[in-house]
C-alpha positions as CSV (number, residue, x, y, z in Angstrom):
1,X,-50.5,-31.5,100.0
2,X,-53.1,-30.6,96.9
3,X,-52.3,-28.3,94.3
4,X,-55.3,-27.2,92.6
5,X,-53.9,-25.8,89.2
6,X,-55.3,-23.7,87.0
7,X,-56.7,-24.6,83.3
8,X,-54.9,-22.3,81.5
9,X,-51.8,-23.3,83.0
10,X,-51.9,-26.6,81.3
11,X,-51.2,-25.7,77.7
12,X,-47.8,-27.2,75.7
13,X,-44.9,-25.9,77.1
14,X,-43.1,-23.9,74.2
15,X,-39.3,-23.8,74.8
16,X,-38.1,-20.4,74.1
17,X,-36.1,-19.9,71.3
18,X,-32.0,-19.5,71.5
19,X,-30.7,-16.3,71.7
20,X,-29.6,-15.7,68.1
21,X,-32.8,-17.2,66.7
22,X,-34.7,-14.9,64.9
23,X,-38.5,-14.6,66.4
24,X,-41.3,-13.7,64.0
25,X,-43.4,-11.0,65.5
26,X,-46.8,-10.4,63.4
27,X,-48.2,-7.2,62.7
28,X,-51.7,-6.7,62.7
29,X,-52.1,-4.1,59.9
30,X,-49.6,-6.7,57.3
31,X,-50.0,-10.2,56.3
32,X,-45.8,-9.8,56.0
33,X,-43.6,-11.3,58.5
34,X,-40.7,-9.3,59.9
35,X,-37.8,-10.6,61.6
36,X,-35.8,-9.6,64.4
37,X,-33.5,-10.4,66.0
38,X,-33.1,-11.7,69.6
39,X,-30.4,-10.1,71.9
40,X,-27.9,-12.4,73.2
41,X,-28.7,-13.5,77.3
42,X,-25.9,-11.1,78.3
43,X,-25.7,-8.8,81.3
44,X,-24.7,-6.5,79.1
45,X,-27.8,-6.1,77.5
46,X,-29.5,-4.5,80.5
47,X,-31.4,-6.0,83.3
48,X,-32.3,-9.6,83.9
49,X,-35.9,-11.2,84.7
50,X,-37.2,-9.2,87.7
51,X,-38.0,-11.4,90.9
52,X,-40.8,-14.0,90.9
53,X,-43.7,-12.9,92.2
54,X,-45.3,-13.6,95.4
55,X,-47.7,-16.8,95.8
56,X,-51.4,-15.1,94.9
57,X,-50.1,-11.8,93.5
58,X,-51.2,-10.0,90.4
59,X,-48.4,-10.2,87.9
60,X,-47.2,-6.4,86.6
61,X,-48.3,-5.5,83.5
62,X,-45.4,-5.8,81.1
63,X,-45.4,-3.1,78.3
64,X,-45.8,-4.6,74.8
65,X,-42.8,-5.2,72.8
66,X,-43.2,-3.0,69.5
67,X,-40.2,-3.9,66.8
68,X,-37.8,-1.4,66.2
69,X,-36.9,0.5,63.3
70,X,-34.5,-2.3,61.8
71,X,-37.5,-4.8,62.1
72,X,-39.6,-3.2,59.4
73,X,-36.5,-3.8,56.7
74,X,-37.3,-6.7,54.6
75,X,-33.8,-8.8,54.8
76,X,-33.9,-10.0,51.4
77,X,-34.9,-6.7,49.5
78,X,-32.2,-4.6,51.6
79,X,-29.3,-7.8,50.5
80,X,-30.2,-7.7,47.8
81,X,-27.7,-5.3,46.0
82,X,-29.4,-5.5,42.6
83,X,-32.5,-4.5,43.4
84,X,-31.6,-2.1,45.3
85,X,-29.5,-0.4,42.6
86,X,-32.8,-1.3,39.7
87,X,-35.0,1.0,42.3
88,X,-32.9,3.7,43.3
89,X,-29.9,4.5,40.7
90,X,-27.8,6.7,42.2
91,X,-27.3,3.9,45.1
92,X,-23.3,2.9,45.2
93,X,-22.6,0.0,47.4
94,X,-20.7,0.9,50.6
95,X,-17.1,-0.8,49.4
96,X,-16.6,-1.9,53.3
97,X,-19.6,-4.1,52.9
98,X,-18.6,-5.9,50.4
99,X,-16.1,-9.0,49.5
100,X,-12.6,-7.4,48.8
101,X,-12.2,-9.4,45.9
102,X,-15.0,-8.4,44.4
103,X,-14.5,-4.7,44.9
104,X,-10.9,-5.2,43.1
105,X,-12.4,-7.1,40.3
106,X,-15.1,-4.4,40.0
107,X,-11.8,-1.5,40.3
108,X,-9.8,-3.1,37.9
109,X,-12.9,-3.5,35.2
110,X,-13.7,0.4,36.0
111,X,-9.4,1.0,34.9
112,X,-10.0,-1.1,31.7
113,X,-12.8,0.2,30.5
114,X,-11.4,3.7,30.6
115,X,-8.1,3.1,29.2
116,X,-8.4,-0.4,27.3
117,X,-4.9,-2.1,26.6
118,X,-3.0,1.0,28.2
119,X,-3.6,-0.5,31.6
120,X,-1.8,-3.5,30.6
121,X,0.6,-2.0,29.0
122,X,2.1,0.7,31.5
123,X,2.2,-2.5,33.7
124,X,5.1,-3.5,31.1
125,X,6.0,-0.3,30.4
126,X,7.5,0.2,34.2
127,X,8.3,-3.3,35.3
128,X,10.4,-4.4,32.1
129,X,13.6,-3.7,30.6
130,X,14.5,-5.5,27.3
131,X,17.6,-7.1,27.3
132,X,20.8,-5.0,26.2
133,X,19.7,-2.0,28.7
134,X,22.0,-0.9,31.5
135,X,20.6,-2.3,35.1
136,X,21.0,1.8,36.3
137,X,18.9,3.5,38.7
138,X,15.2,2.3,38.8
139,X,15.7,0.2,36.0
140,X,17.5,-2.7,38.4
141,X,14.0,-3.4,39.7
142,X,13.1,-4.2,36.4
143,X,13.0,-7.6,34.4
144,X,13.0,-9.4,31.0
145,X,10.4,-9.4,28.8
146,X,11.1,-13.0,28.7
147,X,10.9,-13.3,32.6
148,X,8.4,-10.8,32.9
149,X,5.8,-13.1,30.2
150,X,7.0,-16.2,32.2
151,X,5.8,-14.7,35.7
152,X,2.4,-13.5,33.3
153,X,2.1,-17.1,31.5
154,X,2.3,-15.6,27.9
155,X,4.5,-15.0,25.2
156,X,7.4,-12.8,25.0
157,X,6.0,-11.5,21.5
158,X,2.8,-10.8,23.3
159,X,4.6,-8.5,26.0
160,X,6.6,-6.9,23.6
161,X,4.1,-5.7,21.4
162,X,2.9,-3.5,24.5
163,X,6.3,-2.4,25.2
164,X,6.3,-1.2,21.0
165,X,3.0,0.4,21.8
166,X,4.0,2.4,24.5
167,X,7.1,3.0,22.9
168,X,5.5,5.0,19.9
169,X,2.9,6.7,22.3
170,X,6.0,8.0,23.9
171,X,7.4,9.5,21.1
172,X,4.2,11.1,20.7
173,X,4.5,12.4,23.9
174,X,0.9,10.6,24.8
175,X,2.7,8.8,28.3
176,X,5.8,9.3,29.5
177,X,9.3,7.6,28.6
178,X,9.8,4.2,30.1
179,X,12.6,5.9,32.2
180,X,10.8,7.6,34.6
181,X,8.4,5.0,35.4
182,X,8.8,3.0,38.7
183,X,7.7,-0.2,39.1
184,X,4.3,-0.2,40.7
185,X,3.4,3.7,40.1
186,X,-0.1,4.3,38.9
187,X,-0.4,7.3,36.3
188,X,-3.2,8.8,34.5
189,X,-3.7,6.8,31.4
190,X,-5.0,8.3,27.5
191,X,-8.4,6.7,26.4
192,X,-9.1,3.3,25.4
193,X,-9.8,4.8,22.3
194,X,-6.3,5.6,21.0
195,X,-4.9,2.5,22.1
196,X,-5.1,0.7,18.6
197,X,-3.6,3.3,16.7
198,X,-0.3,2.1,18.4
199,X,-1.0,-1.8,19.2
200,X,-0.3,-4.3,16.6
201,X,-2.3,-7.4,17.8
202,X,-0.3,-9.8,15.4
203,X,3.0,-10.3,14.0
204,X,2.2,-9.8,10.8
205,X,2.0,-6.1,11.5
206,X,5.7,-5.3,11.8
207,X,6.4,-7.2,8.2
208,X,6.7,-4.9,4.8
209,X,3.4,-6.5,4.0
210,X,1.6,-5.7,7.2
211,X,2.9,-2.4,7.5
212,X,1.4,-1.7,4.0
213,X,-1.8,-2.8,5.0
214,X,-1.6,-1.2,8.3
215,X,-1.0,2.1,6.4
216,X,-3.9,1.6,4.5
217,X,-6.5,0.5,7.2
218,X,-5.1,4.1,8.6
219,X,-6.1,5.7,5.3
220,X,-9.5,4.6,5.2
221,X,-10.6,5.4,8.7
222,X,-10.1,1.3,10.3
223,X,-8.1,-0.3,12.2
224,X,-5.4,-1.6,11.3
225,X,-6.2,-4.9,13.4
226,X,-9.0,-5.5,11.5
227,X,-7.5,-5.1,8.3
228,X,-4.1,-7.8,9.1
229,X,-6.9,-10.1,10.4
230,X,-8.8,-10.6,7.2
231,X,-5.5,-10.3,5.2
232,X,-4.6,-13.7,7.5
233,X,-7.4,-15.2,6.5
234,X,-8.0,-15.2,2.2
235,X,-10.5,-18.2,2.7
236,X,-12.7,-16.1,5.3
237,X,-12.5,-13.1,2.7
238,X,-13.4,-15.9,-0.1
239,X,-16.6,-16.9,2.1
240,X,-18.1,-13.4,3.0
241,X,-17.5,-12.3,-0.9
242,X,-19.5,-15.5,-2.0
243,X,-22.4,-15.1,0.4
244,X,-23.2,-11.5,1.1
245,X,-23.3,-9.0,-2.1
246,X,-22.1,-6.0,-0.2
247,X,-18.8,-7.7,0.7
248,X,-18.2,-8.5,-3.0
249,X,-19.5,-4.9,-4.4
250,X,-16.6,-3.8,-1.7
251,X,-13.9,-6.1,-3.1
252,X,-14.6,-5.2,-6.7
253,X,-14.0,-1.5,-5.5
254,X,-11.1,-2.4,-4.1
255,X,-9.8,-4.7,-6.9
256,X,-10.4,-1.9,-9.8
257,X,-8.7,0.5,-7.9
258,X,-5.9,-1.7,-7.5
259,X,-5.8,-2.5,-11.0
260,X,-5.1,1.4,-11.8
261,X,-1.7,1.3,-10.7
262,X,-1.0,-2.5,-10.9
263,X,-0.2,-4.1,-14.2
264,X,0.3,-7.2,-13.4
265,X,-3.1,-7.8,-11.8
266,X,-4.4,-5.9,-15.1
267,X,-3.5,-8.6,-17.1
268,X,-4.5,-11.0,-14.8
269,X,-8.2,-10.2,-14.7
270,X,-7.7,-9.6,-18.8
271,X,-6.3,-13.2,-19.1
272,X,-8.9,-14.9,-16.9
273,X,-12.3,-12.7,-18.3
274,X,-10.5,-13.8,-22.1
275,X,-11.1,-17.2,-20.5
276,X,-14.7,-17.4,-19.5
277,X,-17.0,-17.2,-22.4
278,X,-20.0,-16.0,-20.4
279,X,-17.8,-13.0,-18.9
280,X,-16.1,-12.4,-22.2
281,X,-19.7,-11.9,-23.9
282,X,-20.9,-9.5,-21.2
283,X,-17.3,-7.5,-21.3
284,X,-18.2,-7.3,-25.3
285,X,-21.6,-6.0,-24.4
286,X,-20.3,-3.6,-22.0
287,X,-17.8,-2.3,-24.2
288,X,-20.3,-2.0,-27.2
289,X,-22.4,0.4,-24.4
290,X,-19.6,2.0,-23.5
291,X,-19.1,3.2,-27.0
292,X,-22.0,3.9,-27.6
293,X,-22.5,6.6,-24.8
294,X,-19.4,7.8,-25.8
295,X,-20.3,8.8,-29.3
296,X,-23.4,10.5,-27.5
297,X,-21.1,12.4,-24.8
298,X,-18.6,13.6,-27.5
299,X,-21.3,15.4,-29.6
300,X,-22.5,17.1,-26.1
301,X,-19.4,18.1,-25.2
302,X,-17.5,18.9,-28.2
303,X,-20.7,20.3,-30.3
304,X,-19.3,18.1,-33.4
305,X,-20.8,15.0,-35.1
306,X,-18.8,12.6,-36.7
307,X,-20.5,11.4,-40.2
308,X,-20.8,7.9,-42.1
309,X,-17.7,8.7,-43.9
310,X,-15.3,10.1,-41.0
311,X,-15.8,13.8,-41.6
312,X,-16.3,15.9,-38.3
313,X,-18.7,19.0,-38.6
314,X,-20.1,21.2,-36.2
315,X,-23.1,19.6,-35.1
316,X,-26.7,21.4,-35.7
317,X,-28.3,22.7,-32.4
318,X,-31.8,20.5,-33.0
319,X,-28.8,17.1,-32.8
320,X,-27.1,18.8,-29.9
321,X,-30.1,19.1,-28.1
322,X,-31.7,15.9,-28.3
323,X,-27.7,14.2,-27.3
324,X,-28.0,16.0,-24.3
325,X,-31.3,14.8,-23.5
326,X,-30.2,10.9,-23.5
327,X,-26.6,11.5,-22.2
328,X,-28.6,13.0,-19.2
329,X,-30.8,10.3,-19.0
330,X,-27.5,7.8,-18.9
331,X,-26.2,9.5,-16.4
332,X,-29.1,9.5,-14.3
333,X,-29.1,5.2,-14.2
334,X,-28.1,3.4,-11.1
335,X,-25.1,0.7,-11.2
336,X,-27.4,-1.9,-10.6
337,X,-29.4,-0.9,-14.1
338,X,-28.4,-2.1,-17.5
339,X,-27.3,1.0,-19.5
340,X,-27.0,-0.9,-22.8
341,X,-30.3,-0.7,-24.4
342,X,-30.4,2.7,-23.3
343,X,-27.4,3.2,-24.9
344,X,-28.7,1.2,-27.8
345,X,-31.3,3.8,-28.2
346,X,-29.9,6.9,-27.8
347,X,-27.0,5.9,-30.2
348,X,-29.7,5.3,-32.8
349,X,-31.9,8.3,-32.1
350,X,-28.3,10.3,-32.9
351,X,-27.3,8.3,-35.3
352,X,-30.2,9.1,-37.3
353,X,-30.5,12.8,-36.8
354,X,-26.6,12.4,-38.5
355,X,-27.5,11.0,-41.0
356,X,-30.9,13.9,-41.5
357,X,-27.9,16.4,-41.1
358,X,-25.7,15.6,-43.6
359,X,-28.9,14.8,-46.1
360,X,-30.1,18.3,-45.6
361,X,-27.0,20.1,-46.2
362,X,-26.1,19.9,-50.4
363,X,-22.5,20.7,-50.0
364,X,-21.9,18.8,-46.6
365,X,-23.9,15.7,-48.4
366,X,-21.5,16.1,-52.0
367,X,-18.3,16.3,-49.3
368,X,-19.6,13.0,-47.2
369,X,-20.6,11.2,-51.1
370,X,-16.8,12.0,-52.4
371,X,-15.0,10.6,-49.2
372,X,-16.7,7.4,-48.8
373,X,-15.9,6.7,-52.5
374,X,-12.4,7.8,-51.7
375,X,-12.4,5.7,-48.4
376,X,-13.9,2.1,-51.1
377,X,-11.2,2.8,-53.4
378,X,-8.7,3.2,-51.3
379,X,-9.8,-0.3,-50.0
380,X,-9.8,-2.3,-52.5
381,X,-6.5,-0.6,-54.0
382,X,-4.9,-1.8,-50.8
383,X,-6.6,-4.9,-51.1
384,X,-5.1,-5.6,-55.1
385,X,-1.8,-4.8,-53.7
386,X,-1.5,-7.4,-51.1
387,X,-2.4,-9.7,-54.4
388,X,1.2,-11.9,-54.5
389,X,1.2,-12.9,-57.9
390,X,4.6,-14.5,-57.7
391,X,3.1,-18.0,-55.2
392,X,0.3,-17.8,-57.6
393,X,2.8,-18.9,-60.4
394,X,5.4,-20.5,-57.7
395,X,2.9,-22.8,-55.7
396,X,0.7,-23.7,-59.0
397,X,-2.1,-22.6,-57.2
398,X,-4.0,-21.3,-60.1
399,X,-7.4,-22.0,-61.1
400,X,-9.6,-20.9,-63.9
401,X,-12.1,-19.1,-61.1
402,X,-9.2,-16.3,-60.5
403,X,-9.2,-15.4,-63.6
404,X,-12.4,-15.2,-64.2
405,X,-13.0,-13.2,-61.2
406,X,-9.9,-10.7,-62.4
407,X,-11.5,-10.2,-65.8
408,X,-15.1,-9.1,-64.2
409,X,-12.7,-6.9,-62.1
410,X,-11.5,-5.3,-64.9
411,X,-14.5,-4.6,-66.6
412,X,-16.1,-3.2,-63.2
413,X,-12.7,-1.0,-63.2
414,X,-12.9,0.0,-66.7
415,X,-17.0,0.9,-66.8
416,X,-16.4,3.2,-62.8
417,X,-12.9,5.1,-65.3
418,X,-15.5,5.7,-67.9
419,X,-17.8,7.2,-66.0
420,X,-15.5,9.2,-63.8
421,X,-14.0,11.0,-67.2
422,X,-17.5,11.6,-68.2
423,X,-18.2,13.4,-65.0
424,X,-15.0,15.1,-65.4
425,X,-15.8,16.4,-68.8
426,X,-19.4,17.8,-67.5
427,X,-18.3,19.5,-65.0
């Protein structure tokens, strides 16, 4: 028997694909291609192949397979949970969805970030009891701090520390008292904020030296780990003072206000500046400044000048005036500026209106005339008497020079008597 078949019959046989293989279907209005998946070959998922058609009959019209909602989602973009959460950002994951693990890491971030070390530390706080507490009541379910950092692989020390922690914030009344917490009980925990005002990172804060420091990180608004952990580390504080200038304008703060109420360290930087030539010379120039401005400030403030010869007078309003003018202009400098040839000038523009004062004034310039005379011969009387004439004869020291010089001495002494009487007599 012939068959006579058909042309279009004779194309490649395609085997169909298996019933979990994902077909691509194209869509005429996208160059995109949309998957979808194949139900399984299950009498379950409604009626089989209908019956083969008769030899010569027209096959039914089968109505065109359009993809369903689910087949317009692009797999990748709705996986992908980033994205998702970049495009639309009040999108939370459904937790069911995703790997348990991950959901508990994610939890137990979300607990740290709110309450920093307190998370860890009311896990201390209700599962250990230090050694020398009664076994009473809930506390038998509780262990060592040794077993307790054995079970956690750390130190004792370091489990301890967030047992002292939570210790203090109890006497604060910031959590409760380690008595009424039961092993495994969540409770609602301060802010991660607070938690380093009571935790002492390092052993060196429960020493008299660390608790000093502590105290003063507290003072000046740190905290207190910060402070122990560049106190544990001088050659780390040595480096950052060398390289960066604002570090070492801080320590020199810190070092003169030390110095205020430290002796020791007084004479310390006095012993090791007397040392140094170069910083002995600018500690001589600073000083030399220093006085300056002070002679400046004292006429300001007081209203007196202090002449040549020691006397203080009230100082004339022109002097006063022009003082305040370069004290203000002193005080206006900035650290970093060199005050001493400012100072250097304003000390000379005083000086001399002094020195105009006391010209202009007859009786004030007779007074200033008779006391520096007084002032010389008080000098040089002072000097005569420290004269030992008795190693002169003793030591056989003499030489014709001294008495030479002695003999013009006398003359100069005789010739100023003279003329003193005369003045006496005149007047």
């Amino acid at each position: 028997m012939t068959i006579a078949l058909d042309p279009s019959d004779t194309s490649p046989v395609v085997p169909a694909p298996a019933a979990s293989e994902p077909v691509a279907v194209e869509r005429p209005d996208s160059a995109e291609e949309f998957w979808v998946q194949q139900p399984e070959a299950s009498a379950a998922t409604g009626p089989g192949p209908g019956p083969e058609p008769e030899p010569g009959a027209e096959p039914e019209p089968r109505a065109e397979e359009t993809p369903g909602p689910d087949a317009a989602l692009d797999t990748d973009a709705a996986l992908d949970t980033d994205a998702a959460l970049d495009t639309e950002p009040g999108l939370v994951p459904d937790p069911a969805a995703l790997d348990p693990v991950v959901v508990r890491d994610a939890q137990d971030f979300g607990v740290y970030a709110r309450t920093g070390g307190w998370a860890f530390a009311l896990k201390v706080a209700r599962s250990v009891r230090p050694g020398g507490q009664p076994a009473e009541g809930t506390a038998r379910r509780k262990v060592s701090a040794k077993a307790f950092a054995e079970l956690a692989g750390c130190s004792p020390e370091r489990v301890m520390r967030h047992y002292k922690a939570w210790d203090m914030a109890a006497d604060d009344g910031l959590v409760p008292q380690f008595e009424v917490l039961v092993p495994g009980e969540d409770i609602e925990l301060p802010d991660a904020d607070v938690w380093h005002s009571y935790y002492a990172s390092r052993n060196s804060a429960t020493s008299v030296r660390g608790q000093a420091i502590s105290a003063a990180a507290e003072a000046e608004g740190i905290r207190p780990t910060k402070a122990l952990e560049v106190a544990e580390n001088p050659t780390a504080l040595r480096a950052a003072i060398l390289a960066d200038p604002g570090t070492a304008e801080a320590a020199r703060g810190a070092l003169l206000d030390r110095m205020k109420e430290d002796p020791a360290l007084q004479t310390e930087m006095a012993r090791a500046i007397a040392r140094t030539d170069d910083l002995k010379k600018a500690v001589a120039s600073e000083a030399k400044a220093a006085d300056r401005i002070g002679y400046v400030r004292q006429i300001v403030e007081n209203g007196q000048i202090k002449t040549p010869a020691g006397q203080t007078v009230e100082a004339p309003a022109e002097l006063r005036a022009e003082a305040e003018r370069h004290l203000s202009l002193l005080d206006e400098l900035d650290d970093s500026e060199e005050a001493g040839e400012w100072a250097g000038e304003a000390y000379d523009t005083v000086k001399g209106l002094v020195a105009k004062a006391v010209e202009e004034d007859p009786a004030l310039r007779v007074q200033e005339r008779r006391t520096k005379f007084y002032n010389s011969l008080q000098k040089a009387t002072k000097v005569f008497e420290e004269l030992t004439l008795d190693e002169v004869m003793e030591e056989d020291i003499y030489e014709a020079d001294m008495l030479q010089r002695l003999e013009a001495l006398q003359e100069a002494i005789g010739s100023c008597i003279s003329a003193l009487r005369k003045a006496t007599t005149a007047s």
